[in-house]
C-alpha positions as CSV (number, residue, x, y, z in Angstrom):
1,X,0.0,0.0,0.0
2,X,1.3,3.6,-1.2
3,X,0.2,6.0,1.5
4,X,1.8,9.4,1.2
5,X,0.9,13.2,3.1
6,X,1.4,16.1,1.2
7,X,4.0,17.4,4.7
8,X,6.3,14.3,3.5
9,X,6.5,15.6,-0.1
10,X,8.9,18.3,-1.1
11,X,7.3,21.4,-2.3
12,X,8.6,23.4,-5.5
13,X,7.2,26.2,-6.8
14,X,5.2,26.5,-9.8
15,X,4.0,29.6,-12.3
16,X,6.0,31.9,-10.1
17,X,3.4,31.9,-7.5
18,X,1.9,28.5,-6.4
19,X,3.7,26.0,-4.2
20,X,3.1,22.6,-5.5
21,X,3.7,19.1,-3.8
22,X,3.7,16.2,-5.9
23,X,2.2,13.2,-3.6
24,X,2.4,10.4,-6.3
25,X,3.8,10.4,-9.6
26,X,3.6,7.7,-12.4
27,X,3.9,7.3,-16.3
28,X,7.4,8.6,-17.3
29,X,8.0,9.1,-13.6
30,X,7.2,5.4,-12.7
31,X,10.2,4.1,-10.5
32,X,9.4,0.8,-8.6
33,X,12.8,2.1,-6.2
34,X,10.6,4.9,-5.6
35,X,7.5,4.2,-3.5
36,X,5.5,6.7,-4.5
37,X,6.6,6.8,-8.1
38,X,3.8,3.9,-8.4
39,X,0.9,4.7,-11.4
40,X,1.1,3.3,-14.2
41,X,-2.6,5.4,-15.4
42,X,-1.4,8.7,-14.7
43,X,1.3,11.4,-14.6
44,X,1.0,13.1,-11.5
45,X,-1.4,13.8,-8.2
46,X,-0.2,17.2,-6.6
47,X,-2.1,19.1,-3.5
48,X,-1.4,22.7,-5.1
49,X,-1.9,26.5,-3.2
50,X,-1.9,29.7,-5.0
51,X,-1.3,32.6,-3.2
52,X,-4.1,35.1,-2.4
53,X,-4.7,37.4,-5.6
54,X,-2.0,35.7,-7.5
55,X,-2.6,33.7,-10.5
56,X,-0.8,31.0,-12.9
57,X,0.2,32.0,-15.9
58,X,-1.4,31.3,-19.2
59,X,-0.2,27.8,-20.5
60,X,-0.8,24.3,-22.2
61,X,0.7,20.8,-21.9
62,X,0.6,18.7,-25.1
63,X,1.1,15.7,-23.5
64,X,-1.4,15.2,-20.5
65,X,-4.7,16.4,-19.8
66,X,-5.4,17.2,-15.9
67,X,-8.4,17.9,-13.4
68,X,-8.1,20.5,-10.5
69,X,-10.6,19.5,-7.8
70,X,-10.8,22.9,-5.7
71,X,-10.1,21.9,-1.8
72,X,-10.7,25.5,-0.4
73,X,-10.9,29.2,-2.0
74,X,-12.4,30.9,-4.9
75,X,-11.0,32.3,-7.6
76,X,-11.3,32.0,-12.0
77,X,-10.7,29.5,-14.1
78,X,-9.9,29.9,-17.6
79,X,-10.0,27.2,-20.0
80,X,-9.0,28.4,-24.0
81,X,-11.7,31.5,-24.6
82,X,-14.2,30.0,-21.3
83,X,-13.4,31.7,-18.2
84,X,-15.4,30.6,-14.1
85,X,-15.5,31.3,-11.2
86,X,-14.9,28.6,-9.0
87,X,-14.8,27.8,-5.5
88,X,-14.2,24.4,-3.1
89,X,-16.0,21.2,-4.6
90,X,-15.4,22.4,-8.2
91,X,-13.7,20.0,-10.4
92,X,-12.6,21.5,-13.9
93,X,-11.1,19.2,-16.7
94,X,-8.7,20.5,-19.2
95,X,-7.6,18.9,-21.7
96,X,-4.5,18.4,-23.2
97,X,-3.2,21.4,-25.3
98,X,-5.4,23.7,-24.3
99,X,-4.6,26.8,-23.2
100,X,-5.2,27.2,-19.1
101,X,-5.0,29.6,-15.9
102,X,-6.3,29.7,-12.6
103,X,-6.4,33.0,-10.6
104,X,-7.0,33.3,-6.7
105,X,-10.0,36.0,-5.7
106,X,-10.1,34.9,-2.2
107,X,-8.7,35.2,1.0
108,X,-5.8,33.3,2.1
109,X,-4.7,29.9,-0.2
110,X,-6.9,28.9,-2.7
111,X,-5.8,25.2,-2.1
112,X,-6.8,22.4,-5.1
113,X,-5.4,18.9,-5.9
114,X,-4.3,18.7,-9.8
115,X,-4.5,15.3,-11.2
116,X,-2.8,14.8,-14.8
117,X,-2.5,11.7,-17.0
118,X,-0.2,11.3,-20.2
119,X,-1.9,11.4,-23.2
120,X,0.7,11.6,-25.9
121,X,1.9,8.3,-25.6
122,X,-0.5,5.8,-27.5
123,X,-3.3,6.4,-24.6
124,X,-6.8,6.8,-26.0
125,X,-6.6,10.2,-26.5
126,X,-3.4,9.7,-29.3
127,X,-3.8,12.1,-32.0
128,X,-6.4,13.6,-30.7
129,X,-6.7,17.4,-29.6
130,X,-9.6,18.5,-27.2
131,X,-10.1,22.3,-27.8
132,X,-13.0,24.6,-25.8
133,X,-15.0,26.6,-27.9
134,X,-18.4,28.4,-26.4
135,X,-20.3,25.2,-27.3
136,X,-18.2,22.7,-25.3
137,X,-15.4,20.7,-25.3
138,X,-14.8,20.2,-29.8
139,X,-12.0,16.7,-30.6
140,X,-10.2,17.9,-33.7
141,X,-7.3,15.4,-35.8
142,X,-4.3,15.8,-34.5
């Protein structure tokens, strides 16, 4: 059994203004040496916390798709041309290659766990695109 707290995992900063700890890792990370290097489904699960009125930085991943389950806070998401507010028991999917932020409009943390899994690899999703328009969530080729 893999059994990991976020106070065990080593934090590192990401988009300038979040502090990120990766609790499990998997895919290209896998390392059997390396307990919690242990899925073989899915990148990454990271307990994330944006500082108060800070935000992420527009950007994409080509290669995995993730979720952000807000634990605590509000704040906007953007996902390509679709921006929301969100606030704790949101989860937002974004798929891979599109364009993403997340902004805090709250006080203290907004606080969120960010799931990801590879998709550029021969997973389902291979040659595949998901991008938002206003009408939803459109697959174009690749």
């Amino acid at each position: 059994m893999v059994v990991r707290n976020w106070r065990e995992a080593a934090p590192s900063i990401v988009h300038d203004f979040g502090i990120d700890y990766k609790l499990l890792k998997g895919q290209a990370d896998q390392d059997p040496m390396q307990g919690h290097c242990c899925m073989q489904g899915m990148l990454y699960v990271a307990y994330a916390m944006l500082q108060e009125g800070k935000a992420y930085e527009a950007h994409a991943h080509g290669d995995h798709e993730e979720v952000y389950y807000i634990i605590s806070g509000r704040g906007t998401m953007e996902v390509g041309q679709e921006a929301r507010k969100v606030r704790d028991g949101d989860a937002i999917y974004i798929p891979a290659g599109a364009v993403h932020s997340i902004a805090n409009r709250g006080d203290g943390f907004l606080v969120f766990l960010a799931f990801s899994s590879q998709v550029g690899d021969g997973g389902p999703h291979q040659g595949l695109l998901s991008e938002p328009t206003k009408s939803g969530p459109q697959k174009v080729q690749g």
